[in-house]
N, C-alpha and C positions, 0 to 999 in steps of 0.2 A: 736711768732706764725706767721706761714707765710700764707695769705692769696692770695686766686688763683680769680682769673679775673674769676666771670660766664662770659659764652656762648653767647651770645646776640643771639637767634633764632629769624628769622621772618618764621612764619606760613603763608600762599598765601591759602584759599581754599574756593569756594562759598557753599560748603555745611557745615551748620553750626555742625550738629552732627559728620561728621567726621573730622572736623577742634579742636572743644570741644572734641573729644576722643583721637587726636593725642596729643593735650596740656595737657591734665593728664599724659597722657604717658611719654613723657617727664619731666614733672615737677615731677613724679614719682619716676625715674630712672636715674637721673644726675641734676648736677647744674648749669641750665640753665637761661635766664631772658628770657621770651619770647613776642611776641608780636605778634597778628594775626589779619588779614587783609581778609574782605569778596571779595576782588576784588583788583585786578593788581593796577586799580589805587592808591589805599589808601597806596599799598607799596612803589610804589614808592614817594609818596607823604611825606613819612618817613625814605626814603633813607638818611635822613643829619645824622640819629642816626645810621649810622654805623654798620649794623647786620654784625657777624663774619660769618652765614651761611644763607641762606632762602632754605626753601621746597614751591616747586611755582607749583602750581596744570598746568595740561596741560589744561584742559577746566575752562575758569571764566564766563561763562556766564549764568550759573543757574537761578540768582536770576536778575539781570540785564542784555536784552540782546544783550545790545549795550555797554557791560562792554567790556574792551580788553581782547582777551584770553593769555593762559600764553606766548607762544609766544614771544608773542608782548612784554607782560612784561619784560621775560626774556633780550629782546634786549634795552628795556629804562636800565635795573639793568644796562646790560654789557656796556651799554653809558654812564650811570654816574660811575660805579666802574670797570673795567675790572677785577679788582681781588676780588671780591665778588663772592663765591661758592654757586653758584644755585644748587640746586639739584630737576629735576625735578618729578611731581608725578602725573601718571594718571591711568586711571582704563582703556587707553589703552592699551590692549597687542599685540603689531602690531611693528616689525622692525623699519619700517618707518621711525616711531612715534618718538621712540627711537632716531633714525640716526638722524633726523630732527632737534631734542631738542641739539644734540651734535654738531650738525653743528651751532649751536646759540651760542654755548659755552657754553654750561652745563656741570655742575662737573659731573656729575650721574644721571639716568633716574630710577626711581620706580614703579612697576607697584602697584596698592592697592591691597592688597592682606592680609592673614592672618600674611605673615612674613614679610611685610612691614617696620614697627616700628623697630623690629633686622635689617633691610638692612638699615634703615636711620640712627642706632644707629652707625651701625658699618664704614657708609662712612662718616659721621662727626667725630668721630675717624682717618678713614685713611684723612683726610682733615687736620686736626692738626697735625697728624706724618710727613706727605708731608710739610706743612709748615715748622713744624721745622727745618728738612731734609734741605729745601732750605733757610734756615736762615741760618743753619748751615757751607753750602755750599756755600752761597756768602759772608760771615764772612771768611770762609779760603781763596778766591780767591781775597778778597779785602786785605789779609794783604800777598801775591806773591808777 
């Protein structure tokens, strides 16, 4: 019986209801391990356990508000792992916003929304076919 490697998810979101609603969703609908974090910090303070993906909210300062915002976060992730797939999530709907979070290096920008959950499902999916893709492809160029 072959068994498959869960997902390592980190969750990033200062609202706890919609941090608790995305983690059943997922734990619902694929086979994930997840782990979720009220504030930027805490993530990366858990950076050494290796998440395959993080959903890292654009605003963290809800609950604390000298907490760093995602931002910030996103750029300690991309300093300690450059190949860790951010995918950012805000209830901004603003270009910007978007352009900004991609200029940091973000896999993907989310806005909150009804079909949120399907757009995260589906770019964590395109995250792993890219991988493979380029597994596959430095595997042929390394044996040229």
């Amino acid at each position: 019986m072959q068994h498959s490697k869960k997902i390592k998810l980190f969750l990033v979101d200062d609202d706890a209801l919609y941090l608790k609603a995305l983690e059943i969703q997922f734990l619902d609908n694929a086979d994930f391990e997840i782990e979720t974090f009220a504030t930027g910090e805490l993530c990366i303070e858990n950076l050494y356990k290796n998440p395959d993906v993080i959903i890292l909210d654009y605003h963290l300062d809800g609950i604390d508000k000298t907490a760093i915002n995602g931002l910030k976060t996103l750029d300690e992730i991309k300093m300690y792992n450059i190949d860790i797939p951010v995918i950012m999530l805000s209830s901004q709907d603003k270009i910007e916003v978007a352009v900004s979070c991609m200029h940091h290096k973000a896999f993907d920008y989310v806005v909150k929304s009804e079909t949120a959950f399907v757009r995260l499902q589906k770019i964590i999916t395109s995250i792993f076919k890219y991988q493979k893709m380029e597994k596959a492809l430095n595997w042929y160029i390394d044996r040229m």
